[in-house]
N, C-alpha and C positions, 0 to 999 in steps of 0.2 A: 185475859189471855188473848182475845181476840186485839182490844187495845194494842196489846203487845205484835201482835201479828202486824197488823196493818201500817206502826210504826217501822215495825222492821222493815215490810218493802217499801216503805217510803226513803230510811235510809239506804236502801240498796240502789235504788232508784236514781236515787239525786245523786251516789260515789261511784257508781259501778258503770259506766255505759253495756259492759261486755254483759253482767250479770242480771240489766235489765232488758238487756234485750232475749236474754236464757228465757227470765221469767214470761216474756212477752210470748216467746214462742212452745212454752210449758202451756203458759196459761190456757194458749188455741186447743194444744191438741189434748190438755185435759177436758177444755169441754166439749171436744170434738167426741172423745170417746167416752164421755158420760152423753152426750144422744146416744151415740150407736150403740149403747149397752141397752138404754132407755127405748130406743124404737125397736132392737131385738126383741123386745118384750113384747111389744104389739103384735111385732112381725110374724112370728112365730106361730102365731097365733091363728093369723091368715094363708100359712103359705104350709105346703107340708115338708117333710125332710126329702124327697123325693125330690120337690121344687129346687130344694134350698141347695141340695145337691149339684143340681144341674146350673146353676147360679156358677156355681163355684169352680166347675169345671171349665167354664165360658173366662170365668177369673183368671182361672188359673194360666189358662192358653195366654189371655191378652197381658198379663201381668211377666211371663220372659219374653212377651216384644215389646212391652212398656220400658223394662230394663233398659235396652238395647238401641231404643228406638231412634234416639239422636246421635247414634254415633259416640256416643258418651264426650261430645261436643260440647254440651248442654252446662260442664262441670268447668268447660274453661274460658266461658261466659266470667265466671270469678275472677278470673288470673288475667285477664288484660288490663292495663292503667289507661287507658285511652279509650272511653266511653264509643267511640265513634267503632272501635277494634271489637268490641263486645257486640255491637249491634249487625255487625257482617258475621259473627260467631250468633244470633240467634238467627238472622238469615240463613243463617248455612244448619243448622238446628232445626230451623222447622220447616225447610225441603228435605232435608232425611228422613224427616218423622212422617210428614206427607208420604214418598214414598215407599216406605217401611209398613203405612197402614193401608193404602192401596194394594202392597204386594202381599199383603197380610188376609186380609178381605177375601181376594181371588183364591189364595192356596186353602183356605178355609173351606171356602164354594166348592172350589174340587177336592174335598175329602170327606164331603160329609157321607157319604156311604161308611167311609171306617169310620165316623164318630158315629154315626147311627149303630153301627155293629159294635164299637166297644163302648159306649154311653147311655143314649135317648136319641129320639128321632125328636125329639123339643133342641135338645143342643147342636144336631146337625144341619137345623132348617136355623138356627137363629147364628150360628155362629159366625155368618160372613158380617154380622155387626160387629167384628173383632176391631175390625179395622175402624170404625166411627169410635169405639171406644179405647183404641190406642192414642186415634188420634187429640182427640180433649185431652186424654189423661195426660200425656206423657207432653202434650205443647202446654198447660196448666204449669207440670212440673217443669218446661222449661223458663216460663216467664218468672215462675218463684225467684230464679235464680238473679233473674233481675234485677228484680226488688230486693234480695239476698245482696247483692253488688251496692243497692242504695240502703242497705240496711235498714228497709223500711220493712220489720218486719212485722206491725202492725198489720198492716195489707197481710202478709204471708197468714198468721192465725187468723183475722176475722174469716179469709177465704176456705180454709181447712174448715171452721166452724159452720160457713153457710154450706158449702160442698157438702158435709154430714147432713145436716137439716132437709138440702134439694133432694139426694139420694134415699135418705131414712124416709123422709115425709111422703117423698116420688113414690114411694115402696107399701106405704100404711094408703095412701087414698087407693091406689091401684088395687089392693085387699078389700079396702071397704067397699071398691065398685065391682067387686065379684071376680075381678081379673086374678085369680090365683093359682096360674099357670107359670110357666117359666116367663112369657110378655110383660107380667106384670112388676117380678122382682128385676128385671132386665129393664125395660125401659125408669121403671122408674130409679134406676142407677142412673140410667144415662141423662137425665135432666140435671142432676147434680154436678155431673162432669161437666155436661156443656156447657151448666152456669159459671163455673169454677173457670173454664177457659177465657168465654163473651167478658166476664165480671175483671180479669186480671188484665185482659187484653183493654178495656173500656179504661180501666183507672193508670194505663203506663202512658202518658199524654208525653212524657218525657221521650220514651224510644220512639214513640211514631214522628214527631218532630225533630228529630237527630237526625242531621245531614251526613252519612259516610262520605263527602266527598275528599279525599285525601287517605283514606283508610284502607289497609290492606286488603286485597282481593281475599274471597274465600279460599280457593287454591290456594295462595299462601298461608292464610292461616291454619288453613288442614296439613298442609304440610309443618306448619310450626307448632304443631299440639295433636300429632300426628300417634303421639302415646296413649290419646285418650282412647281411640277405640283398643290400637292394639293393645297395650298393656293393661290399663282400667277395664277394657271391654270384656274379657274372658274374666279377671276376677268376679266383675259383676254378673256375668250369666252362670257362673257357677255355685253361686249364691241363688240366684234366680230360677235356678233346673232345680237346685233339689227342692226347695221348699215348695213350688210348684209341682216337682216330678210325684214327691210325697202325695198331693192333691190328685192327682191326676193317675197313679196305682190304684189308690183305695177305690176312686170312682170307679176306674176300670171292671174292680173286685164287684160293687154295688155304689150306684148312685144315691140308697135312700142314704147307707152308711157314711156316704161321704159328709153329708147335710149334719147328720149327728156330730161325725168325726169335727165338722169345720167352727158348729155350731161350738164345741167344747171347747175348741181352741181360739178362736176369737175370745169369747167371755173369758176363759183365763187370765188371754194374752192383757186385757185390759188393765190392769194392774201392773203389771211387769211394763205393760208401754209406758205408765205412768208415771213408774219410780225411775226409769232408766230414761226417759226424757229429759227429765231432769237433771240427772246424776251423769250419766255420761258429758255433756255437753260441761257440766262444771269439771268433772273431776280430768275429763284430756285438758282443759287451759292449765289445772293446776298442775299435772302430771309434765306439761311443755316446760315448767318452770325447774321440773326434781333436778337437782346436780347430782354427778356419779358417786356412790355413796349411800346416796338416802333412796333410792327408787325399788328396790327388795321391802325395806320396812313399810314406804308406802302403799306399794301391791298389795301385801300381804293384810295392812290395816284395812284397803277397802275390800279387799275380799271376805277380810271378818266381821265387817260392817255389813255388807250386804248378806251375809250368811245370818246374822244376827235378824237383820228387817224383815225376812222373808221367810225365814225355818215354821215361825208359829201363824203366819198366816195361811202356808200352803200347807200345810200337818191339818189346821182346820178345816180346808178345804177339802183334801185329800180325804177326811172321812166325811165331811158332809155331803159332798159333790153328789152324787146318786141322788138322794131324797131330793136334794136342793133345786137340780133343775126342771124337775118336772115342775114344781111349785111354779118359781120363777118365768120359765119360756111354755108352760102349758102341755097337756095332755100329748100324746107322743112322743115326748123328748126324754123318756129316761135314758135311752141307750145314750146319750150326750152325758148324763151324767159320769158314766161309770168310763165311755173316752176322755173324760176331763179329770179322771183317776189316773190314766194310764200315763196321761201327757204330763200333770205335775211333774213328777220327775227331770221333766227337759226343761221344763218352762222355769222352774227353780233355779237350775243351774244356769241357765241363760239369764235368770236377772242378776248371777255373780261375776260370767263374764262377760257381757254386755259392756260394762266400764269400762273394763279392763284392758278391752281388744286393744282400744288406743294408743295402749302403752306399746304396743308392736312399731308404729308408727316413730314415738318418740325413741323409742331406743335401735331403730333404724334395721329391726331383722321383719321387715314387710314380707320378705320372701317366704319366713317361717309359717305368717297367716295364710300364706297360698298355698305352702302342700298341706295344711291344716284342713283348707276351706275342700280342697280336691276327695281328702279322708270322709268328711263331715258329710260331701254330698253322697259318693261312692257306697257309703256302709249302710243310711239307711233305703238308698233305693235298691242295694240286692238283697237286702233281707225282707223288702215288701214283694223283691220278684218273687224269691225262694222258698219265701214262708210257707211249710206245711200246714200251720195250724189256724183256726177261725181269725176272722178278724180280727176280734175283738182281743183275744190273746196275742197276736200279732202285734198291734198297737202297744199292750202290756211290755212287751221286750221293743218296742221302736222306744220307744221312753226310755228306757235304761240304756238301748245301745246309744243314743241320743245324751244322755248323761254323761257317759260314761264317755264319750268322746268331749263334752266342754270341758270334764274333771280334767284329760289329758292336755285341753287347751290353758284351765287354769294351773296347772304343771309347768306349760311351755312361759305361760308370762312370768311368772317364778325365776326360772332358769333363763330368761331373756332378762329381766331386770338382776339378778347374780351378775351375768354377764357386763350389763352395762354397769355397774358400780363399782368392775375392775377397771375400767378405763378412766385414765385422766383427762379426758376432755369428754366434755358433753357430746351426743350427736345432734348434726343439724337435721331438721325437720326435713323431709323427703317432700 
């Protein structure tokens, strides 16, 4: 079997450029997130849910100015054919970012009295490092995009896989030297990042040597991709509010619970990042190809397919979870178990439509994903404002209303792909 394995990505390999560079960029962030499941185990161990809480709060803040932070600039890095035209589009990329995590830093600095009153006074004294941590992160993710442009995306995963290793590692030595405060899961984040930025920025020997000279000004090219912030930029922050806004209610509610809560949804999530890393990036090239017609029969197959891959692994989960995490992440961590009960429910349905979303793209009703994403964010932050009841049953119905919203989303790709198989011409890709 294995024989068989290895022959096979060898033929993918040498036929496919498209499908070996999928593999290439599967392969990183597989083993990006078998460390971070691997040093979770350590981690845990050292740091309490309290800590881990306050981690994630700091996360959560810098993760909707990570979004944001290039002006969504960063995406049209891709779309120039004139190498010299990309390199004034990452110039102009990471002076937004710069100033983004500067003005970031400061409005931090003067809030921490309110993060001290709805947090820790650990998150209000460290939080002006928002801004050091926007900036690696989000100038990292603009360089990827570079390399993404030189399709070298060798670079792109070996750096996801050292960046886990800086930060996981950063994180386990800072525990063993006693540091088990919120300085220790914090900074040791932040060495991974830096490395991830120095290490991307050290190996583009190409863009530092590129002379712009004849290349459009930044002003012009902001004005010629002038859609990225406006159009791209709200869809992305509103993807980026709620899953953040979600982090950032509970913590409000209790910071130890956030740690449990976060704890349970990272380890979930790693699976479902797994298969849909995969799976998405193939099934949109195939999906670019469906003629009007067949795109209903294929929605519906991969939605029965991934209903199929996912039913008996989360069913096992679902009842093991409780026992299982205490084992696994160590003594304090059962309340993780039983939020990693409440969360199956969403996280399932998200590995069905996860693929799927793509097809909104190809079949040209984008508009539909966005008062989708509006519903998606809206429902579950007023029912964490609202909620009468403990957390923990709280959590219980976010799951379901969280379901219960993708169920509606796999409905809408149904009746979008209906839609586009009455038409006689294909649509073009937006």
């Amino acid at each position: 079997m294995f024989k068989r394995l290895v022959s096979y990505i060898k033929s993918v390999d040498s036929s496919s450029p498209f499908l070996r560079h999928v593999l290439t960029l599967v392969s990183g962030t597989a083993i990006a997130q078998v460390i971070v499941f691997g040093m979770m185990m350590i981690i845990t161990r050292y740091f309490s849910s309290t800590t881990w809480g306050e981690l994630g709060t700091f996360n959560s803040i810098a993760a909707i100015l990570i979004a944001i932070a290039a002006g969504r600039f960063d995406l049209a890095i891709m779309l120039e054919h004139d190498d010299r035209a990309a390199k004034v589009l990452v110039q102009l990329s990471f002076r937004i970012i710069v100033a983004v995590s500067v003005l970031g830093g400061i409005i931090s600095w003067l809030l921490r009295p309110i993060l001290a009153e709805h947090y820790s006074e650990a998150v209000a004294r460290w939080m002006p490092l928002i801004g050091v941590s926007t900036l690696f992160t989000a100038g990292a993710t603009m360089l990827q995009y570079w390399y993404n442009r030189k399709t070298d995306y060798k670079t792109i995963a070996r750096n996801r896989i050292e960046r886990q290793v800086g930060s996981s590692g950063g994180q386990v030595v800072c525990g063993w030297l006693g540091i088990i405060t919120l300085p220790g899961l914090l900074f040791g984040q932040l060495i991974g990042q830096v490395y991830a930025f120095f290490n991307l920025s050290r190996k583009a020997s190409d863009l530092r040597a590129l002379d712009t000279k004849g290349a459009p000004t930044m002003g012009q090219l902001a004005r010629k991709h002038w859609k990225m912030p406006v159009l791209n930029g709200p869809n992305v922050l509103v993807d980026s509010v709620r899953t953040n806004g979600i982090n950032l209610l509970i913590g409000s509610i209790s910071i130890a619970s956030l740690g449990q809560y976060l704890l349970a949804y990272q380890a979930v999530q790693v699976p479902v990042t797994l298969i849909n890393s995969a799976v998405s990036q193939v099934f949109f090239q195939k999906l670019s190809l469906v003629r009007p017609g067949a795109m209903f029969a294929e929605v519906r197959r991969a939605i029965k397919r991934a209903t199929l891959i996912g039913i008996g692994p989360f069913a096992l989960l679902y009842w093991l979870a409780p026992w299982i995490f205490p084992i696994v992440f160590g003594s304090g961590w059962e309340d993780a178990g039983y939020f990693a009960r409440a969360l199956i429910p969403w996280l399932f349905f998200n590995l069905i439509t996860s693929p799927i979303s793509n097809m909104f793209v190809v079949t040209g009703t984008q508009h539909w994903l966005l008062g989708f994403a509006i519903l998606y964010c809206v429902a579950p932050l007023t029912w964490l404002s609202l909620s009468p009841y403990p957390l923990l049953e709280t959590t219980y119905v976010l799951g379901a209303i969280m379901a219960g919203c993708l169920l509606c989303m796999t409905g809408l790709s149904l009746l979008a792909a209906r839609r586009f198989d009455r038409r006689s011409e294909p649509v073009a890709n937006d």
